[in-house]
MIFINU-381211 format. One record per atom (N, C-alpha, C): atom name; x, y, z. Coordinates in steps of 0.05 Angstrom, whole numbers. Example, Ala and Ser with C-alpha at 12.3 -4.5 7.8 and 13.67 -1.06 7.14 Angstrom:
residues 2
atom = N	xx = 264	yy = -114	zz = 156 .
atom = CA	xx = 246	yy = -90	zz = 156 .
atom = C	xx = 264	yy = -66	zz = 156 .
atom = N	xx = 257	yy = -45	zz = 142 .
atom = CA	xx = 273	yy = -21	zz = 143 .
atom = C	xx = 258	yy = 1	zz = 157 .
This chain:
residues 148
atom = N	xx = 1059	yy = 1434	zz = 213 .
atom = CA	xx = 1039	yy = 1414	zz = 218 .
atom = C	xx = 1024	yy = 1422	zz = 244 .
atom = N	xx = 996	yy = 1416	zz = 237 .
atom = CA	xx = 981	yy = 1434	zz = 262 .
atom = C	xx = 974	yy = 1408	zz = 294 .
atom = N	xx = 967	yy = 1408	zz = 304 .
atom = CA	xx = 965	yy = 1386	zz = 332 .
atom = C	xx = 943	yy = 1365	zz = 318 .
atom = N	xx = 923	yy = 1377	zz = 312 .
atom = CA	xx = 905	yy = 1359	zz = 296 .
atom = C	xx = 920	yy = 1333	zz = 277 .
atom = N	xx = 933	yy = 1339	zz = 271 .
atom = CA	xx = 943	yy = 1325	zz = 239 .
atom = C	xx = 971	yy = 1304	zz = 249 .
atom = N	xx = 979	yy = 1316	zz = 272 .
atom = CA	xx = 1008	yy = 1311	zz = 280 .
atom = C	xx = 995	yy = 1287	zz = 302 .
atom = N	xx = 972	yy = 1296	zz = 314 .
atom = CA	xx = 960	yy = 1269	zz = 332 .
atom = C	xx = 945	yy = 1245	zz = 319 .
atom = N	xx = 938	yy = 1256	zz = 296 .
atom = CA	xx = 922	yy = 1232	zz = 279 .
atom = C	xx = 950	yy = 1224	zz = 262 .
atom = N	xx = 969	yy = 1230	zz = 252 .
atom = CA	xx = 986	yy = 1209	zz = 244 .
atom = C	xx = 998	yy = 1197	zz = 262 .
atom = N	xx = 1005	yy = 1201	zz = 293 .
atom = CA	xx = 1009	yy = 1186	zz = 312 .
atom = C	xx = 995	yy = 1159	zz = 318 .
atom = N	xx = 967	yy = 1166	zz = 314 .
atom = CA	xx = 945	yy = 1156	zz = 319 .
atom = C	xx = 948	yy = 1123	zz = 299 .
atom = N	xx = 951	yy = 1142	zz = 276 .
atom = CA	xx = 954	yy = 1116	zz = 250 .
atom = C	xx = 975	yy = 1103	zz = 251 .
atom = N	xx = 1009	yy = 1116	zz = 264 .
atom = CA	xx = 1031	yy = 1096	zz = 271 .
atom = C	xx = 1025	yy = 1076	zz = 287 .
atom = N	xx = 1011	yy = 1084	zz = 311 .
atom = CA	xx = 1010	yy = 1069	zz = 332 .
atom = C	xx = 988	yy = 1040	zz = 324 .
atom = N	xx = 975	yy = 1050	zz = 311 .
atom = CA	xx = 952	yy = 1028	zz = 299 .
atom = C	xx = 973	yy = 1010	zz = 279 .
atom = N	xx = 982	yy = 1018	zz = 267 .
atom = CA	xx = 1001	yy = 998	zz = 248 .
atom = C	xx = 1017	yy = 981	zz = 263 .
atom = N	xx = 1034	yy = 999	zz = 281 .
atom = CA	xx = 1051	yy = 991	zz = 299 .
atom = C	xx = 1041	yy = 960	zz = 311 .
atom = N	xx = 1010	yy = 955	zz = 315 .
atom = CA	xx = 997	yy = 948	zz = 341 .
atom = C	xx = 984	yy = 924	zz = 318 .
atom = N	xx = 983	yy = 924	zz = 297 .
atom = CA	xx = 975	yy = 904	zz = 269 .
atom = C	xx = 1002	yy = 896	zz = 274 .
atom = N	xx = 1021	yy = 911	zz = 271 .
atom = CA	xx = 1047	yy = 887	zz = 261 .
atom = C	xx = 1052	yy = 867	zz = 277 .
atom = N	xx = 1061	yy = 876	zz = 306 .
atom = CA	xx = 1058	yy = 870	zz = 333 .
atom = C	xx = 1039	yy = 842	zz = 336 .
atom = N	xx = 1016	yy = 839	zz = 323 .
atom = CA	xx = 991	yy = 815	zz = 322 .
atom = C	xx = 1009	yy = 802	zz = 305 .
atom = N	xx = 1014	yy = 808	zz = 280 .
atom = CA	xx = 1012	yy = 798	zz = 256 .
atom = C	xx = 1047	yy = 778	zz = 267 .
atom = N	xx = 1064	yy = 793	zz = 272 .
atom = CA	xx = 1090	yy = 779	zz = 289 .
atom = C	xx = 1084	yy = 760	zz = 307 .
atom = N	xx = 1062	yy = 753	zz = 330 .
atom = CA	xx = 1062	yy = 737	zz = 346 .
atom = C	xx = 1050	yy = 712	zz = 333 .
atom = N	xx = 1040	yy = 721	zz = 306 .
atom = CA	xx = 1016	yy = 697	zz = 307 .
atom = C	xx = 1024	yy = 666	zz = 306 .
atom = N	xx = 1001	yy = 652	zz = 319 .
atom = CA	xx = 1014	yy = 625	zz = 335 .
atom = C	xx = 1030	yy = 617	zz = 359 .
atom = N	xx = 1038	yy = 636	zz = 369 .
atom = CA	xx = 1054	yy = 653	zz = 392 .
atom = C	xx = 1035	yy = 643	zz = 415 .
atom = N	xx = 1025	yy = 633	zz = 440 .
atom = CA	xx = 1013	yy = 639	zz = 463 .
atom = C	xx = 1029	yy = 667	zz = 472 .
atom = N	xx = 1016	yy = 682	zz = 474 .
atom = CA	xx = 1018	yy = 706	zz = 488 .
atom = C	xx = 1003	yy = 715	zz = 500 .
atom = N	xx = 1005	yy = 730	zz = 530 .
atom = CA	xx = 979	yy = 733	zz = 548 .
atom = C	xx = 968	yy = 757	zz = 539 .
atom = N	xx = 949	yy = 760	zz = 539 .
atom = CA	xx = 930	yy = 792	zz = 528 .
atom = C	xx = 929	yy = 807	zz = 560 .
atom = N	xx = 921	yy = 829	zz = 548 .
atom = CA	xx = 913	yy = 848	zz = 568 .
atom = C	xx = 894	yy = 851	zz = 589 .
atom = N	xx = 868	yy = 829	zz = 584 .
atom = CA	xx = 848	yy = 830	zz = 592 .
atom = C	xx = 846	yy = 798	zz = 607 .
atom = N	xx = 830	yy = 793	zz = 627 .
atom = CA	xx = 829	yy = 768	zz = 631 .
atom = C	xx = 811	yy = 751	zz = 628 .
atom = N	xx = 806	yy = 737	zz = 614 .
atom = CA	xx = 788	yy = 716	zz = 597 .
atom = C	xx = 788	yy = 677	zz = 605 .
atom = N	xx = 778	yy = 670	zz = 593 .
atom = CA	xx = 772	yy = 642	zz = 594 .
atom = C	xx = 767	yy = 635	zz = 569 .
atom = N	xx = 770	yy = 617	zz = 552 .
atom = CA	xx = 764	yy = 615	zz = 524 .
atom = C	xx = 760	yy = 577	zz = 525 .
atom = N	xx = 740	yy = 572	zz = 523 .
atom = CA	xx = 742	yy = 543	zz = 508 .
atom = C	xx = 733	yy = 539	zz = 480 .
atom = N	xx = 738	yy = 527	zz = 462 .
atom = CA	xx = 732	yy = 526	zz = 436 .
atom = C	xx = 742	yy = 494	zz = 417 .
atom = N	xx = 736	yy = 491	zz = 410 .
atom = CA	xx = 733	yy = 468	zz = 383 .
atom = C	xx = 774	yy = 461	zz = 380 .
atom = N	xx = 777	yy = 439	zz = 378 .
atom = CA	xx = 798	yy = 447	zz = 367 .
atom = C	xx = 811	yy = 423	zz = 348 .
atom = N	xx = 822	yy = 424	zz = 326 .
atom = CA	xx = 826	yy = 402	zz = 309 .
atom = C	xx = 853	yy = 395	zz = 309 .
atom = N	xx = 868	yy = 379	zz = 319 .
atom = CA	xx = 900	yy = 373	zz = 324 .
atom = C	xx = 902	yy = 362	zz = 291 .
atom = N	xx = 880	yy = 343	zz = 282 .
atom = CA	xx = 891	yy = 337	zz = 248 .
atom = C	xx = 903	yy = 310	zz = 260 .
atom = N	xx = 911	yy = 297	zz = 281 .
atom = CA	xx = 909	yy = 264	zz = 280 .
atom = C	xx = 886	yy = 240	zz = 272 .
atom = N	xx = 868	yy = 234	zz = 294 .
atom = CA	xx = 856	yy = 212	zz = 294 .
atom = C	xx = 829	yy = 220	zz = 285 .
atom = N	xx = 830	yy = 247	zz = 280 .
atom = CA	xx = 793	yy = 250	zz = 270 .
atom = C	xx = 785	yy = 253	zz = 304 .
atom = N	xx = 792	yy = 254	zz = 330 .
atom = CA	xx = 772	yy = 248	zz = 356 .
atom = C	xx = 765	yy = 286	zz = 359 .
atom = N	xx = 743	yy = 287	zz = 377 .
atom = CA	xx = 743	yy = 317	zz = 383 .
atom = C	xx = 754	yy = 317	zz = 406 .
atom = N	xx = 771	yy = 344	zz = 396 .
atom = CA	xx = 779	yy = 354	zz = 427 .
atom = C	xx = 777	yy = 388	zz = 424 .
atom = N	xx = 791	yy = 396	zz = 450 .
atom = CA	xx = 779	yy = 430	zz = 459 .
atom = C	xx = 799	yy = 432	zz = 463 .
atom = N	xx = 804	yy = 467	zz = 457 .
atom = CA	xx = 827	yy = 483	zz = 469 .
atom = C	xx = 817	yy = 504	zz = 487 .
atom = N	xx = 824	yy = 502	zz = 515 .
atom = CA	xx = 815	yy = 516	zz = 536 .
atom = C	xx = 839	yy = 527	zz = 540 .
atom = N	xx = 835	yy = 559	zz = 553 .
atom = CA	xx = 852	yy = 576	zz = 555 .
atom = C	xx = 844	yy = 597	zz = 575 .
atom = N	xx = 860	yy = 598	zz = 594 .
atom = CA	xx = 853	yy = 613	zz = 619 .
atom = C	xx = 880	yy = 641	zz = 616 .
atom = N	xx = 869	yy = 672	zz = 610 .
atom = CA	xx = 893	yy = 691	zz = 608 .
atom = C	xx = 887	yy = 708	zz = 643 .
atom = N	xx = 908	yy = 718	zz = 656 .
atom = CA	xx = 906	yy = 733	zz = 674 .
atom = C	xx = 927	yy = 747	zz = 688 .
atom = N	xx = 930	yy = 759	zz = 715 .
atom = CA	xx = 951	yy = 765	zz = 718 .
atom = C	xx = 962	yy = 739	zz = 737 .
atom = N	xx = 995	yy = 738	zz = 736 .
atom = CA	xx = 1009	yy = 718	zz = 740 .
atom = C	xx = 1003	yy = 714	zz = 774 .
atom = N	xx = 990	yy = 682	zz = 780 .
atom = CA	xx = 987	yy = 681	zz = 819 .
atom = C	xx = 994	yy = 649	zz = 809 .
atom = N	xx = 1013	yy = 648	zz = 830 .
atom = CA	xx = 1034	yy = 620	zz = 836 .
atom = C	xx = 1003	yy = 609	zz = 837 .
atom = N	xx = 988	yy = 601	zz = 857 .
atom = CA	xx = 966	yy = 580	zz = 870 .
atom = C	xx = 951	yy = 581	zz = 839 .
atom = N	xx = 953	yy = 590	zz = 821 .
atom = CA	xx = 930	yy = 588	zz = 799 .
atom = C	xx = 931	yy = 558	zz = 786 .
atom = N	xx = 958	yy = 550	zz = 781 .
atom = CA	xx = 962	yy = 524	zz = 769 .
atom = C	xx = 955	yy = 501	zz = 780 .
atom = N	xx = 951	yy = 495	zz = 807 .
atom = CA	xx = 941	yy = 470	zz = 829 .
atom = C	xx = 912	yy = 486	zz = 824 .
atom = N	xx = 899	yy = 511	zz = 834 .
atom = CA	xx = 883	yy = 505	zz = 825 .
atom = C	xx = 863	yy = 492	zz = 793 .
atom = N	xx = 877	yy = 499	zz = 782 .
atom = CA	xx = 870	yy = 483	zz = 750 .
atom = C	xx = 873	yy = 461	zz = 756 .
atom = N	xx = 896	yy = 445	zz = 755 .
atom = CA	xx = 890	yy = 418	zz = 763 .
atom = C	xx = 882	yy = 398	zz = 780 .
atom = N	xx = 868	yy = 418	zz = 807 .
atom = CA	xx = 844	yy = 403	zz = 817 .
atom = C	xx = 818	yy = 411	zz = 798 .
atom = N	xx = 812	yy = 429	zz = 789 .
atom = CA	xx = 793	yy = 431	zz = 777 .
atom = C	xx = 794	yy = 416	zz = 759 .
atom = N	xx = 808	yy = 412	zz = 741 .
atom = CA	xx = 808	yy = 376	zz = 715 .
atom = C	xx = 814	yy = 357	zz = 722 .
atom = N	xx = 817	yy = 355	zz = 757 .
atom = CA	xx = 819	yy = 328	zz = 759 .
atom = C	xx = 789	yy = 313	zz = 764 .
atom = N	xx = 779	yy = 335	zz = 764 .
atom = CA	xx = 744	yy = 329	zz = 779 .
atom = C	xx = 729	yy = 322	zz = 752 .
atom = N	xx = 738	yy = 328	zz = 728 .
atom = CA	xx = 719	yy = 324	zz = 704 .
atom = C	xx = 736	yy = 303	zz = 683 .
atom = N	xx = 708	yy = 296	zz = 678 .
atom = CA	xx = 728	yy = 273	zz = 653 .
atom = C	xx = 734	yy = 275	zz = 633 .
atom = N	xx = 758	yy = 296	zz = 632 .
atom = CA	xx = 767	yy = 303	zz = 610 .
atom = C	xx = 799	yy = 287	zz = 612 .
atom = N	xx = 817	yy = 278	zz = 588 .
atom = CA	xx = 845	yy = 277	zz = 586 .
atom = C	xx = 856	yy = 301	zz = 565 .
atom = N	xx = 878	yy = 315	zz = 588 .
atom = CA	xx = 898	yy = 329	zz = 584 .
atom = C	xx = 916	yy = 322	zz = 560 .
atom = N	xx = 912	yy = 336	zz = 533 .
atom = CA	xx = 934	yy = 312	zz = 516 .
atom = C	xx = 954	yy = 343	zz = 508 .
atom = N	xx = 952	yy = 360	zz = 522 .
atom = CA	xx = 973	yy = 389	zz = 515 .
atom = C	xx = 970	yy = 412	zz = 537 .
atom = N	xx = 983	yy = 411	zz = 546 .
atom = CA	xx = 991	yy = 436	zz = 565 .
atom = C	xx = 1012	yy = 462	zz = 556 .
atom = N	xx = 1005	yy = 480	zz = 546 .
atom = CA	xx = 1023	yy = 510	zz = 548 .
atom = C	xx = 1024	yy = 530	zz = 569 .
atom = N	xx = 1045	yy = 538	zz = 572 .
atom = CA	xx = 1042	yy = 560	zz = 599 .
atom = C	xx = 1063	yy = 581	zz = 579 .
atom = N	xx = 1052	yy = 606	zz = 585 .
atom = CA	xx = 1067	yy = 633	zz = 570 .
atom = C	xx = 1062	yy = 648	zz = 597 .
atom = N	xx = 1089	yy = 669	zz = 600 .
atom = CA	xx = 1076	yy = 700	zz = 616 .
atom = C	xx = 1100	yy = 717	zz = 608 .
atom = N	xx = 1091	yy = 739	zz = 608 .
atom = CA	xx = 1103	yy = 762	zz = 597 .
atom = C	xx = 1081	yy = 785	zz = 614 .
atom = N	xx = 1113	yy = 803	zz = 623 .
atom = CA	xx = 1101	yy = 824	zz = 638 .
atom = C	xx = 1091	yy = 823	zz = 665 .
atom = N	xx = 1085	yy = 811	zz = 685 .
atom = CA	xx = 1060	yy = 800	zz = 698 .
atom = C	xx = 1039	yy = 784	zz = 701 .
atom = N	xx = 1036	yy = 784	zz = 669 .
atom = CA	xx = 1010	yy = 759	zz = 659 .
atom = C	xx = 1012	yy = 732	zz = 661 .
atom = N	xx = 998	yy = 719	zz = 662 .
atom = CA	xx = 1005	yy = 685	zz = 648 .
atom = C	xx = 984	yy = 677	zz = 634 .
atom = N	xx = 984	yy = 665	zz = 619 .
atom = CA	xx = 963	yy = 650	zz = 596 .
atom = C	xx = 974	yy = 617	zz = 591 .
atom = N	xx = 961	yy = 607	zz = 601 .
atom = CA	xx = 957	yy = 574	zz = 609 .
atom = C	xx = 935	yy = 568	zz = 585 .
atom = N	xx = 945	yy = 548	zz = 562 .
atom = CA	xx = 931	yy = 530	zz = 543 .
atom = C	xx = 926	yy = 498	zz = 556 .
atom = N	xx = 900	yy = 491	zz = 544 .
atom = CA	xx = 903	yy = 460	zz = 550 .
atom = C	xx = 891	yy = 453	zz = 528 .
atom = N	xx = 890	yy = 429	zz = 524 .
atom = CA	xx = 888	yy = 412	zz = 494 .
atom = C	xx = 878	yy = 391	zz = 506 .
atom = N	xx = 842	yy = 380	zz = 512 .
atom = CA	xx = 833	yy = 362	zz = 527 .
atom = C	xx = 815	yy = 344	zz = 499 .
atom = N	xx = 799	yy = 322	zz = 512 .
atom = CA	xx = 783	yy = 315	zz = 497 .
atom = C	xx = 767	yy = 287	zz = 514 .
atom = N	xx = 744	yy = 285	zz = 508 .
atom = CA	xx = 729	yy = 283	zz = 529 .
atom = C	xx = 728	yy = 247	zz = 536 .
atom = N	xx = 715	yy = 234	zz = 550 .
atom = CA	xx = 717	yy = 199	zz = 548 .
atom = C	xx = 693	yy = 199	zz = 534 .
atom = N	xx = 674	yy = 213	zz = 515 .
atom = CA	xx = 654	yy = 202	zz = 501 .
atom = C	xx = 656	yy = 204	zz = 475 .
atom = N	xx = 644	yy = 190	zz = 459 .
atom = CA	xx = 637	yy = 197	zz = 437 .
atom = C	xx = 615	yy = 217	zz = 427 .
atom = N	xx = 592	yy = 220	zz = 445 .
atom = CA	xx = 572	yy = 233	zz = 435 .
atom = C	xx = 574	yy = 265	zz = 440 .
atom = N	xx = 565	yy = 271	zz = 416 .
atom = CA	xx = 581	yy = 303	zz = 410 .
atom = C	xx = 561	yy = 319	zz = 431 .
atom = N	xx = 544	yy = 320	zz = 439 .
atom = CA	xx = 520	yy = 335	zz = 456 .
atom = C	xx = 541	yy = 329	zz = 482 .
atom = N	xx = 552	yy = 308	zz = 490 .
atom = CA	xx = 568	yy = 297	zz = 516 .
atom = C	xx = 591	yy = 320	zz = 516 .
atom = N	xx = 595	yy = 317	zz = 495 .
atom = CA	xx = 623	yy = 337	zz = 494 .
atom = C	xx = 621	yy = 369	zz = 491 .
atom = N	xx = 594	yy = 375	zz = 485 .
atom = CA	xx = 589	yy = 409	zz = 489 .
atom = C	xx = 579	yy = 412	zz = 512 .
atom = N	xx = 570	yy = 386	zz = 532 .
atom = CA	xx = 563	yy = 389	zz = 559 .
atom = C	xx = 598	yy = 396	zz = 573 .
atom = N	xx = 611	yy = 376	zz = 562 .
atom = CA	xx = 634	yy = 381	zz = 576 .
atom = C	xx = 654	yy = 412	zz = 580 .
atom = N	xx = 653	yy = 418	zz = 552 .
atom = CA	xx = 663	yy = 447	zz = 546 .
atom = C	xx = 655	yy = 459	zz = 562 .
atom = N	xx = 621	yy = 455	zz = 566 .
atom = CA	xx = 613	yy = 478	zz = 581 .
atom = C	xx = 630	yy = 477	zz = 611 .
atom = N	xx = 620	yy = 450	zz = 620 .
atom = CA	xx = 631	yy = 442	zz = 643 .
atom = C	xx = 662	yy = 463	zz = 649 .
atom = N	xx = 682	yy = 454	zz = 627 .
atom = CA	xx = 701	yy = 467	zz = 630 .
atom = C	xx = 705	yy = 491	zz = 639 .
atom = N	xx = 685	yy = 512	zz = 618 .
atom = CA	xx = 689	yy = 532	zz = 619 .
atom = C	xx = 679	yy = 550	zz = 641 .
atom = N	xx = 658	yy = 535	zz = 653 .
atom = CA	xx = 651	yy = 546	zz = 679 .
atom = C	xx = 668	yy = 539	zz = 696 .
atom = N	xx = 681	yy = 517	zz = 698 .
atom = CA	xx = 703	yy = 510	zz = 722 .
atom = C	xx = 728	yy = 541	zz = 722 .
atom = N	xx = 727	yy = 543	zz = 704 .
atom = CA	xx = 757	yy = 553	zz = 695 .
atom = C	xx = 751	yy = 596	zz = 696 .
atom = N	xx = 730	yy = 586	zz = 697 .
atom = CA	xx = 718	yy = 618	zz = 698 .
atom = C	xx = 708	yy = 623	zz = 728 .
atom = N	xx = 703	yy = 600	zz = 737 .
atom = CA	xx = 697	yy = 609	zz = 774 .
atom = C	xx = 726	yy = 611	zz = 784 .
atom = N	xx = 753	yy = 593	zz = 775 .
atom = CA	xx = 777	yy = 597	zz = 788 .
atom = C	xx = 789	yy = 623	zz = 779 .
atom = N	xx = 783	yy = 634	zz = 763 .
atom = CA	xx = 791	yy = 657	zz = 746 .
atom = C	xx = 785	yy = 685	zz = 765 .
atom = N	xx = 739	yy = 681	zz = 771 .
atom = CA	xx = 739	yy = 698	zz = 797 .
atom = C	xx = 751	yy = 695	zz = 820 .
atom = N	xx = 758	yy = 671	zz = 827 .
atom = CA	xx = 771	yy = 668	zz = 854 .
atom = C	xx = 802	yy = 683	zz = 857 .
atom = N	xx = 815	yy = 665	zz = 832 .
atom = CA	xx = 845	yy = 695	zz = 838 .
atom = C	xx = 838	yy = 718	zz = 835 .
atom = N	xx = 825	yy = 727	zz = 823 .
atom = CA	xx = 820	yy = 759	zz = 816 .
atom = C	xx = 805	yy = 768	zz = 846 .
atom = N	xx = 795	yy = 758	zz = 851 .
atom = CA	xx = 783	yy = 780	zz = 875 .
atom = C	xx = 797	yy = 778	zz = 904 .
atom = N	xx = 814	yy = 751	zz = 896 .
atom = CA	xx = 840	yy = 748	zz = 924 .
atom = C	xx = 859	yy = 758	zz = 920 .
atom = N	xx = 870	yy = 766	zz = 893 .
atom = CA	xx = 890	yy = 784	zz = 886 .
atom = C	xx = 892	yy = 809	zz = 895 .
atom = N	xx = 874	yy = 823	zz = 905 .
atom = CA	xx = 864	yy = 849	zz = 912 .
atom = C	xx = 877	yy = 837	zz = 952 .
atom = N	xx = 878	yy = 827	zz = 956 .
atom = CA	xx = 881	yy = 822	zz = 985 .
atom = C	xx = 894	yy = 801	zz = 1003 .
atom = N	xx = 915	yy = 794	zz = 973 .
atom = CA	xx = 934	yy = 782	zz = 976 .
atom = C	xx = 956	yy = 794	zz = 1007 .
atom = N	xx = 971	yy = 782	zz = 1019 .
atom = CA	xx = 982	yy = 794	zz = 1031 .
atom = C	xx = 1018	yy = 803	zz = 1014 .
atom = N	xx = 1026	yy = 781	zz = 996 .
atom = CA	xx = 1037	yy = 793	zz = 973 .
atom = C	xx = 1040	yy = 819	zz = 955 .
atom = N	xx = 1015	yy = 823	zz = 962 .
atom = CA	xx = 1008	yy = 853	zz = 925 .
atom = C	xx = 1002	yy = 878	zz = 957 .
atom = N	xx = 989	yy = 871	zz = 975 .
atom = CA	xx = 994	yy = 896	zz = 990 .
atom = C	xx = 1008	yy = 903	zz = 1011 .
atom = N	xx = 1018	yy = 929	zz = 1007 .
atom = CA	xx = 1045	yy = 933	zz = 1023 .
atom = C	xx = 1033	yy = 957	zz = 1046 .
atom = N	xx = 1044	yy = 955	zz = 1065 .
atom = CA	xx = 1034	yy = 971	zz = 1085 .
atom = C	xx = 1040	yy = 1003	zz = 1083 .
atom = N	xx = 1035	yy = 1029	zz = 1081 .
atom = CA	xx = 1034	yy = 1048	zz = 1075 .
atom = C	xx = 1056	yy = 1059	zz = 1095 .
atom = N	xx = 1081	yy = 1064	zz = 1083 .
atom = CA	xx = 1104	yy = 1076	zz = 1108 .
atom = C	xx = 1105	yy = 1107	zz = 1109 .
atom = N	xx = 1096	yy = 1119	zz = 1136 .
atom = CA	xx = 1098	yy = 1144	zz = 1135 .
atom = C	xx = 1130	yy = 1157	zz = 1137 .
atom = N	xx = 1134	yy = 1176	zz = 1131 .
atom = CA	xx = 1152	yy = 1184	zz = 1137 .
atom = C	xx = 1153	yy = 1199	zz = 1165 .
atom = N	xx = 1174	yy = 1198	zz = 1184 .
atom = CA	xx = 1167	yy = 1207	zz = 1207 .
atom = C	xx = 1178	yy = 1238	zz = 1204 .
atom = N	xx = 1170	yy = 1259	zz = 1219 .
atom = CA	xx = 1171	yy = 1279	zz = 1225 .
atom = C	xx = 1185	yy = 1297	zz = 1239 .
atom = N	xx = 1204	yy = 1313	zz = 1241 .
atom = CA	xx = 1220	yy = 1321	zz = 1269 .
atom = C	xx = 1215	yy = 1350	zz = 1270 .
atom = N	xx = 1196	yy = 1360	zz = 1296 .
atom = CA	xx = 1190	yy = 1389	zz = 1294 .
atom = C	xx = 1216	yy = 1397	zz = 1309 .
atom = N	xx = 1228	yy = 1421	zz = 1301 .
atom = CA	xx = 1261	yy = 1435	zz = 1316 .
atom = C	xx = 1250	yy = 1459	zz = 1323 .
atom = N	xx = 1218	yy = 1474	zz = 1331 .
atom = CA	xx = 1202	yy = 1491	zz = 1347 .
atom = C	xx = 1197	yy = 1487	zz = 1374 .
């Protein structure tokens, strides 16, 4: 088998591999690779009311969670589900909100609302994470002994 042929069936395990892997978690909160914000529609199947599933993925920082919940405490949304997952380093935090109005235009104001809240705290860990005093460690030289 020549390198060509031997890297493209690698190529195709690892792709299958990486389908099954999806196809295994599904329904699963699991944190992804990348860091995102997601609000979206969401139908629990009780009372007919609308509500949203907001979802903040990133890498794992203790202060992230106070900040979320000052940030929903400022908007008028109720909290009716909270998930927290992390694996690896990551965390991926679900919430399950729904708004105090009825009028559906009120409630795509709100999403938005959300999703900008949750996407400015998102830049805020990410660019404090870089300068945490936590994540950086001071560079130890090794010392030297000249015997000249």
């Amino acid at each position: 088998m020549d390198k060509a042929t031997l890297l493209a069936e690698v190529i195709r395990q690892v792709k299958e591999l990486k389908k099954n892997a999806t196809e295994a978690s599904e329904g699963l909160i699991l944190p992804t690779e990348v860091d995102e914000v997601r609000v979206e529609p969401h139908d629990d199947g009780t009372d007919g009311s609308l509500s949203f599933r907001a979802s903040v993925c990133c890498d794992y920082q203790p202060e992230l969670l106070s900040y979320i919940k000052q940030a929903l405490d400022t908007l008028p949304v109720n909290t009716v589900k909270a998930e927290i997952s992390t694996l690896g380093g990551r965390m991926k935090n679900v919430f399950v909100f729904t708004g105090n109005s009825n009028n559906a235009k009120a409630h795509m104001i709100l999403a938005s609302s959300v999703h900008q809240a949750l996407s400015s705290i998102l830049d805020k860990v990410s660019t404090s994470s870089g300068f945490s005093p936590r994540t950086t460690h001071p560079k130890k030289k090794r010392q030297r002994a000249s015997f000249f």
